[in-house]
KOLSERO-918116 format. One record per residue: x, y, z of N, C-alpha, C in turn. Coordinates in steps of 0.1 Angstrom, whole numbers, plus 5000, padded with zeros to 4 digits. Layout:
<atoms>
<<X,Y,Z>,<X,Y,Z>,<X,Y,Z>>
...
</atoms>
This chain:
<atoms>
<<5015,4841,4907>,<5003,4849,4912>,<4990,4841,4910>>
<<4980,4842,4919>,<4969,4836,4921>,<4959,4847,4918>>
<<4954,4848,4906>,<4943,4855,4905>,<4927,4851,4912>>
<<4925,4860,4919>,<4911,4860,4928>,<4896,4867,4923>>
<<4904,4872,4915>,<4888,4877,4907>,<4890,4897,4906>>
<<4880,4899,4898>,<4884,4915,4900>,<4874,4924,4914>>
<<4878,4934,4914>,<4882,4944,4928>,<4874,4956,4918>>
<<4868,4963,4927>,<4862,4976,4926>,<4873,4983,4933>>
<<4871,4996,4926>,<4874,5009,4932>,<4872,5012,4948>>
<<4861,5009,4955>,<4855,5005,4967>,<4867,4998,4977>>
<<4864,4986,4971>,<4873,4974,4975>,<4888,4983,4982>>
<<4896,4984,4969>,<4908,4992,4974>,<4911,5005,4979>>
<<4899,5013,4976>,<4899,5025,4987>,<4900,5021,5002>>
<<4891,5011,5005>,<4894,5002,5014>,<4901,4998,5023>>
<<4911,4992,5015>,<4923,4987,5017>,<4932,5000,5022>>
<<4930,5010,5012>,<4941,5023,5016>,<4940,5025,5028>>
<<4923,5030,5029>,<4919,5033,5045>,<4924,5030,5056>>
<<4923,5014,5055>,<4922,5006,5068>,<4939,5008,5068>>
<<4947,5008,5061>,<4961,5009,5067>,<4972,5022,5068>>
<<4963,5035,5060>,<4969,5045,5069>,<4961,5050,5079>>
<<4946,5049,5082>,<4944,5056,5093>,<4950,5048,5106>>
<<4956,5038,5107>,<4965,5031,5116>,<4981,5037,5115>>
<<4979,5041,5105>,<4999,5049,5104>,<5003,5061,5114>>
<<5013,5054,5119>,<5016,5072,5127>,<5024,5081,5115>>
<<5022,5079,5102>,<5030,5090,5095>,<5020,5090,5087>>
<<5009,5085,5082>,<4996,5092,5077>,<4985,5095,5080>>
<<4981,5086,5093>,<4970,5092,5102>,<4963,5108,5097>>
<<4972,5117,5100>,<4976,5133,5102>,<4973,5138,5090>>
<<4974,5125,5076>,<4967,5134,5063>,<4953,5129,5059>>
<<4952,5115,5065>,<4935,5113,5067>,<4927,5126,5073>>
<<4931,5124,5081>,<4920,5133,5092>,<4929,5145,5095>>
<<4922,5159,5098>,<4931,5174,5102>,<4938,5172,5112>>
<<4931,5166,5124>,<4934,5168,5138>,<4932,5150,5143>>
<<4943,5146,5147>,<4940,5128,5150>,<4935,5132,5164>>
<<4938,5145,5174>,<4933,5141,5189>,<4917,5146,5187>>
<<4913,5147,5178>,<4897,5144,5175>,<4893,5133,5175>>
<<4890,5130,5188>,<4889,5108,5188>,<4875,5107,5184>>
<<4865,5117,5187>,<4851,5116,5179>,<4856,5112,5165>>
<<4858,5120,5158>,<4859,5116,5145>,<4869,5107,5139>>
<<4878,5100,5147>,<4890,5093,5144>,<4885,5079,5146>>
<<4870,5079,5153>,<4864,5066,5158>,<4857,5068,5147>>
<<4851,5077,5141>,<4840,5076,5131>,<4849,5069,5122>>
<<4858,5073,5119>,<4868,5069,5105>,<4869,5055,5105>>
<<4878,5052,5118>,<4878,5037,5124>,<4871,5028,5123>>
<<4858,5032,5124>,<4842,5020,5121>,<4839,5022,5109>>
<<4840,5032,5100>,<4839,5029,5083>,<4851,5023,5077>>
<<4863,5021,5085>,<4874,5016,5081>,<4874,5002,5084>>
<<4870,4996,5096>,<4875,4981,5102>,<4857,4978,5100>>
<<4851,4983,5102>,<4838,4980,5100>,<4828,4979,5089>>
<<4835,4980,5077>,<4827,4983,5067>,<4813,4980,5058>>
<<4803,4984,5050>,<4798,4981,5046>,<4800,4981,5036>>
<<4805,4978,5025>,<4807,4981,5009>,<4794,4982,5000>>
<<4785,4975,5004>,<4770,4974,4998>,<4763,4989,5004>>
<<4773,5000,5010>,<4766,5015,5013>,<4768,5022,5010>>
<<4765,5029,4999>,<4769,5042,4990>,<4773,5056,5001>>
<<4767,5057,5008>,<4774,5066,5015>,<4785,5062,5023>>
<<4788,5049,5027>,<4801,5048,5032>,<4811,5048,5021>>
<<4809,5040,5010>,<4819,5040,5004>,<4826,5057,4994>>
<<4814,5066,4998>,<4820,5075,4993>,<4821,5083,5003>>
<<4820,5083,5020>,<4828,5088,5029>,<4838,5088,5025>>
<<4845,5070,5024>,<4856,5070,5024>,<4866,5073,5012>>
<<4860,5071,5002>,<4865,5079,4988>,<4870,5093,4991>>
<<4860,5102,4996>,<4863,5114,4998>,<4876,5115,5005>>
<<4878,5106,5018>,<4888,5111,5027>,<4904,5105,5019>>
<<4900,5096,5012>,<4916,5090,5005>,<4919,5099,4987>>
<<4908,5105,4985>,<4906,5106,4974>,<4918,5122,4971>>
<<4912,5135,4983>,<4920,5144,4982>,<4936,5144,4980>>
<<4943,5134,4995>,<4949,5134,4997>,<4961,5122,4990>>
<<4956,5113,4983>,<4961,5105,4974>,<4958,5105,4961>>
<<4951,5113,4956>,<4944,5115,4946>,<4940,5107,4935>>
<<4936,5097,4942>,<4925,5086,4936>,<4917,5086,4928>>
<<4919,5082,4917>,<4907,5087,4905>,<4907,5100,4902>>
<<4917,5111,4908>,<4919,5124,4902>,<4931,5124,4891>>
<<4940,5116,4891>,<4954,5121,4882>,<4965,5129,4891>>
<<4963,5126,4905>,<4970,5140,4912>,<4973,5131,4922>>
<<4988,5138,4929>,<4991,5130,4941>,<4999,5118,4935>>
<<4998,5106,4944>,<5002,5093,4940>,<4992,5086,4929>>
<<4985,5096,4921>,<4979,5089,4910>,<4982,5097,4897>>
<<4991,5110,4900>,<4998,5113,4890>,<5000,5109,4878>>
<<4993,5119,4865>,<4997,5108,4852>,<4985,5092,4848>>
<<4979,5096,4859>,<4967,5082,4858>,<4959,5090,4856>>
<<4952,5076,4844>,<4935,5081,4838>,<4926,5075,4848>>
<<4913,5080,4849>,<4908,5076,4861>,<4900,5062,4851>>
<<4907,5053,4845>,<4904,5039,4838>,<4909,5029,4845>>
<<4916,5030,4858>,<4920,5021,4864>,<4915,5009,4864>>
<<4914,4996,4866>,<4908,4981,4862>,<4917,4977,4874>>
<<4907,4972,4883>,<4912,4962,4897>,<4912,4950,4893>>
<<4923,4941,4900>,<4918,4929,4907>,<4923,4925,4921>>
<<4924,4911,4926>,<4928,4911,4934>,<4938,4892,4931>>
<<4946,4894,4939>,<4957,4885,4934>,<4963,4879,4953>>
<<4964,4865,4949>,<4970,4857,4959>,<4988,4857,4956>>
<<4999,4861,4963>,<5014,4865,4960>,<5018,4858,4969>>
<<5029,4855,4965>,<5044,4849,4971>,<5050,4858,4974>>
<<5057,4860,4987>,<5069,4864,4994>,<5083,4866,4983>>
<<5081,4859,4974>,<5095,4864,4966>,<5087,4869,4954>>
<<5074,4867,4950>,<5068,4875,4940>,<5068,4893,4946>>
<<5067,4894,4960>,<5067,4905,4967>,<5081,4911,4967>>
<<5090,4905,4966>,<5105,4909,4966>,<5108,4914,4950>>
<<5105,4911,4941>,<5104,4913,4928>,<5098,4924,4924>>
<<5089,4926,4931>,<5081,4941,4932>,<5089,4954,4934>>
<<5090,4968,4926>,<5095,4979,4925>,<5084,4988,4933>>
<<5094,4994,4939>,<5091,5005,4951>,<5083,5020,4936>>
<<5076,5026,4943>,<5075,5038,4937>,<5087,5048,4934>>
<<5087,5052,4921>,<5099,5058,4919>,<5104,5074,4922>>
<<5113,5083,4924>,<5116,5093,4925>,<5107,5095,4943>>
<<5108,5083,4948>,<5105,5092,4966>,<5119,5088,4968>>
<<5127,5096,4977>,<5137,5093,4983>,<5139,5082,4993>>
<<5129,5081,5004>,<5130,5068,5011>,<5134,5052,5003>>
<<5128,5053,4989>,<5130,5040,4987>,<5140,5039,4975>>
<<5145,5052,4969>,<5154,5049,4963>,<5165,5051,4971>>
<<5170,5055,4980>,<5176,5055,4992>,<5178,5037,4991>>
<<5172,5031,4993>,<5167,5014,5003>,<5174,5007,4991>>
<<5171,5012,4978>,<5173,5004,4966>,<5171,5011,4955>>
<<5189,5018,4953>,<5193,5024,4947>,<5191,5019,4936>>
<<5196,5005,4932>,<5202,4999,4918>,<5187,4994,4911>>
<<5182,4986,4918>,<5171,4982,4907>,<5157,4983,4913>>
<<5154,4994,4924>,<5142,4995,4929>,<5134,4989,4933>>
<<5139,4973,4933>,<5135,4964,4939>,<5129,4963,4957>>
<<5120,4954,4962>,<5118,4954,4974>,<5133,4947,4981>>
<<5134,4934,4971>,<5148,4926,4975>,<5153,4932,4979>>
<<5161,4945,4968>,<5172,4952,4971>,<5172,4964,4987>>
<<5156,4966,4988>,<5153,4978,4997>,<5154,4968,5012>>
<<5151,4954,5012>,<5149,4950,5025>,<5164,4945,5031>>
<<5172,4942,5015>,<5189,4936,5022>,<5191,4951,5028>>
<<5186,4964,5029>,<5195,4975,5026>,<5195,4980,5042>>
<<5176,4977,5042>,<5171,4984,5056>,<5179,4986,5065>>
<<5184,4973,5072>,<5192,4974,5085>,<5204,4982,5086>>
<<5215,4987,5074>,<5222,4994,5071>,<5223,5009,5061>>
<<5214,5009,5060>,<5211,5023,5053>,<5201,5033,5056>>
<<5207,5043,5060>,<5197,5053,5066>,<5186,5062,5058>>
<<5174,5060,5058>,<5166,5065,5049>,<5162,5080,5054>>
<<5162,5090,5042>,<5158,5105,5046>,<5149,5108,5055>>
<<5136,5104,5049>,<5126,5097,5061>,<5123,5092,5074>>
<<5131,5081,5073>,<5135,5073,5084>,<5123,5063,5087>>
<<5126,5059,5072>,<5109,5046,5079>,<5120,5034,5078>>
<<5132,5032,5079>,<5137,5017,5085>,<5130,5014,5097>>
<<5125,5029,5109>,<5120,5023,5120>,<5105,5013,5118>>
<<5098,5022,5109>,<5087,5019,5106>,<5086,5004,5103>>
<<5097,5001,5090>,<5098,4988,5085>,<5099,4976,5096>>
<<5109,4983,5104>,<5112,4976,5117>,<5102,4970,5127>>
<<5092,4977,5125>,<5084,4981,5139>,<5070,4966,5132>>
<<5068,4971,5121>,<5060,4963,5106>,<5064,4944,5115>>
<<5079,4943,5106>,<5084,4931,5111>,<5084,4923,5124>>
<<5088,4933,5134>,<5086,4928,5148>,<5072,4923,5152>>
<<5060,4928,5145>,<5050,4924,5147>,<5043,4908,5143>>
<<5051,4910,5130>,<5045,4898,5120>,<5055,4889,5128>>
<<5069,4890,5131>,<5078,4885,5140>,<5069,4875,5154>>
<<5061,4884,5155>,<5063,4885,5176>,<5047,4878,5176>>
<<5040,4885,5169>,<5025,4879,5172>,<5022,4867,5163>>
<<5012,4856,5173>,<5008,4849,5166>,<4986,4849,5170>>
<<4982,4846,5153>,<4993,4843,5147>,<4996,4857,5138>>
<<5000,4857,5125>,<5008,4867,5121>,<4992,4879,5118>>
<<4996,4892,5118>,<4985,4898,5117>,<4979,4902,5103>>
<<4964,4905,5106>,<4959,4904,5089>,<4960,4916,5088>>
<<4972,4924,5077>,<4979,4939,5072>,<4967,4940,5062>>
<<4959,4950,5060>,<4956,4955,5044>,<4961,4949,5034>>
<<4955,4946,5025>,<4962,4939,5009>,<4971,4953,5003>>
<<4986,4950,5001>,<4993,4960,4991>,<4982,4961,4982>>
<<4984,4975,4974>,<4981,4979,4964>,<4990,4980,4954>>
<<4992,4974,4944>,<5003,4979,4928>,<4997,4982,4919>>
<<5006,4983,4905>,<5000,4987,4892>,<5010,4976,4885>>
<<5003,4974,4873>,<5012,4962,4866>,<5020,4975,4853>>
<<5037,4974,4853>,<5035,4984,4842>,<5038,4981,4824>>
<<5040,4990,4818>,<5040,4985,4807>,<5050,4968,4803>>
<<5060,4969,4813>,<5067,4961,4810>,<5066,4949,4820>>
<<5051,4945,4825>,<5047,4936,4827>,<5046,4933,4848>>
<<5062,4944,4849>,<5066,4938,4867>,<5056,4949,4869>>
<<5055,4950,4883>,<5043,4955,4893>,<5051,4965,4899>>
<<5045,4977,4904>,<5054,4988,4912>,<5041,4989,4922>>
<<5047,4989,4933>,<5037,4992,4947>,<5034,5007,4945>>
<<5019,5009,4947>,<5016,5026,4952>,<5010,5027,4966>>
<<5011,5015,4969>,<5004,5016,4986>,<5014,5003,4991>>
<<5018,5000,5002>,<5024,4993,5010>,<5039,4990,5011>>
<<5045,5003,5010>,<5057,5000,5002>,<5064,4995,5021>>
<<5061,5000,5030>,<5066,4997,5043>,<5064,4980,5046>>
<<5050,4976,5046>,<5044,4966,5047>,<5052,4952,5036>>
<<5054,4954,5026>,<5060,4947,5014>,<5078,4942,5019>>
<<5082,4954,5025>,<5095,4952,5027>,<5095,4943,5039>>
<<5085,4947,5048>,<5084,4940,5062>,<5081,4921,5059>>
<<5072,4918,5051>,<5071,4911,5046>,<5083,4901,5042>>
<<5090,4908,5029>,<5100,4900,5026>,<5115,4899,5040>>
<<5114,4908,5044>,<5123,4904,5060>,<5113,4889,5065>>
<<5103,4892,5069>,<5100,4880,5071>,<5091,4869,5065>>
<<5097,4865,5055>,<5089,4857,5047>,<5086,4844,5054>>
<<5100,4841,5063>,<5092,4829,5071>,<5085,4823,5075>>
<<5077,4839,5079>,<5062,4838,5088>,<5051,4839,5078>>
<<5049,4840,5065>,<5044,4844,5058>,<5043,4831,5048>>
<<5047,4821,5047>,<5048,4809,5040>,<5038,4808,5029>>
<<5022,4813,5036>,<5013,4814,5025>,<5012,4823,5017>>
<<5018,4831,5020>,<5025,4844,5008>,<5009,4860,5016>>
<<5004,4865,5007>,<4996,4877,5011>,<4993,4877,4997>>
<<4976,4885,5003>,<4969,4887,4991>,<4971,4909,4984>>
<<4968,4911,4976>,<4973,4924,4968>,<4963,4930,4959>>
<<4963,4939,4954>,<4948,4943,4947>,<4960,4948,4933>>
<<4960,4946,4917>,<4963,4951,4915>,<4960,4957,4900>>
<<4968,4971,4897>,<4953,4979,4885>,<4963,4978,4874>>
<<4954,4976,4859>,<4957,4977,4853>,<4950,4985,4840>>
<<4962,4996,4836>,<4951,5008,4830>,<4964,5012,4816>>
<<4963,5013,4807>,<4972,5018,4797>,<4977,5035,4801>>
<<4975,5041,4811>,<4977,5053,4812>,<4985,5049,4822>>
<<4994,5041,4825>,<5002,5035,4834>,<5014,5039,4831>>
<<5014,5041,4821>,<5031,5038,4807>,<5029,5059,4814>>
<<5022,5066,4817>,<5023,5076,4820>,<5024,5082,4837>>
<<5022,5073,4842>,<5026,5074,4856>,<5040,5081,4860>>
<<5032,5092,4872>,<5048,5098,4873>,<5057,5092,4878>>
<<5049,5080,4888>,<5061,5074,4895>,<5066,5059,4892>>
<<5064,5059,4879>,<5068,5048,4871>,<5085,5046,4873>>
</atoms>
């Protein structure tokens, strides 16, 4: 890993933003109503458009990722976290991304990678194992992109946590990571990642 320097809170709320309000399976907890294109554009231009140096954008956007992922609350996919989180942001390898553990106790991904939680194990699994969920389409859809377009497209930086025992567990891009190591080919210069480290980690629910 290629350390890039550290990351604000800002920074990777950010990151969250810009890559579900493009989700067709989280869109719908960003925003109430997605066929509200008034406000789905508003989202869109503090998302792809940002200003980080604007206190009020950055805490629009706090607000909207904050409820529902519970960001700096302890709740949600921050469960068990002190709001002491410590960013940075890191340059990764394609097999440093394969190494990486899925969040634990969701079904989709211990489904993918039963044995060691691994991305490795989740992306050999994709094509033959049916997830509760059913984001192999998702994963699929991810790949064909990075696959098909050139050149390959710029995804949001994953989000992880480093844990006690040193490896990293994804809390944001667990679809995007897997799509990834399917195609690592295309990816040769690997992808950059934001990732926190906070001693209330060892208490994460989804450790």
């Amino acid at each position: 890993m290629q350390d890039l320097g550290p990351a604000t809170d800002d920074q990777v709320i950010l990151a969250w933003l810009q890559a579900e309000i493009e989700s067709p399976r989280f869109q719908g907890q960003i925003i109430e109503d997605p066929q509200d294109h008034e406000l789905l554009q508003i989202v869109r231009e503090i998302a792809h458009q940002p200003d980080l140096n604007n206190a009020d954008e950055n805490e629009a956007r706090r607000n909207l990722i904050g409820p529902t992922r519970g960001f700096g609350q302890g709740e949600h996919l921050f469960a068990g976290l002190a709001n002491d989180v410590i960013w940075r942001r890191y340059h990764v390898t394609t097999d440093e991304i394969a190494d990486m553990l899925y969040a634990n106790h969701m079904n989709d991904w211990t489904a993918l990678a039963p044995t060691t939680l691994t991305v490795r194990e989740g992306a050999g699994h994709v094509g033959r194992v049916a997830t509760p969920g059913g984001v192999n389409a998702h994963i699929f859809a991810v790949a064909q992109q990075i696959c098909d377009t050139n050149p390959v497209p710029n995804f949001p930086q994953l989000i992880g946590l480093e844990r006690p025992d040193g490896r990293i567990s994804i809390i944001e891009g667990h679809v995007r990571a897997t799509a990834y190591v399917l195609e690592a080919h295309r990816l040769p210069a690997g992808v950059d990642i934001y990732l926190g480290r906070s001693p209330s980690v060892a208490n994460w629910h989804w450790l």
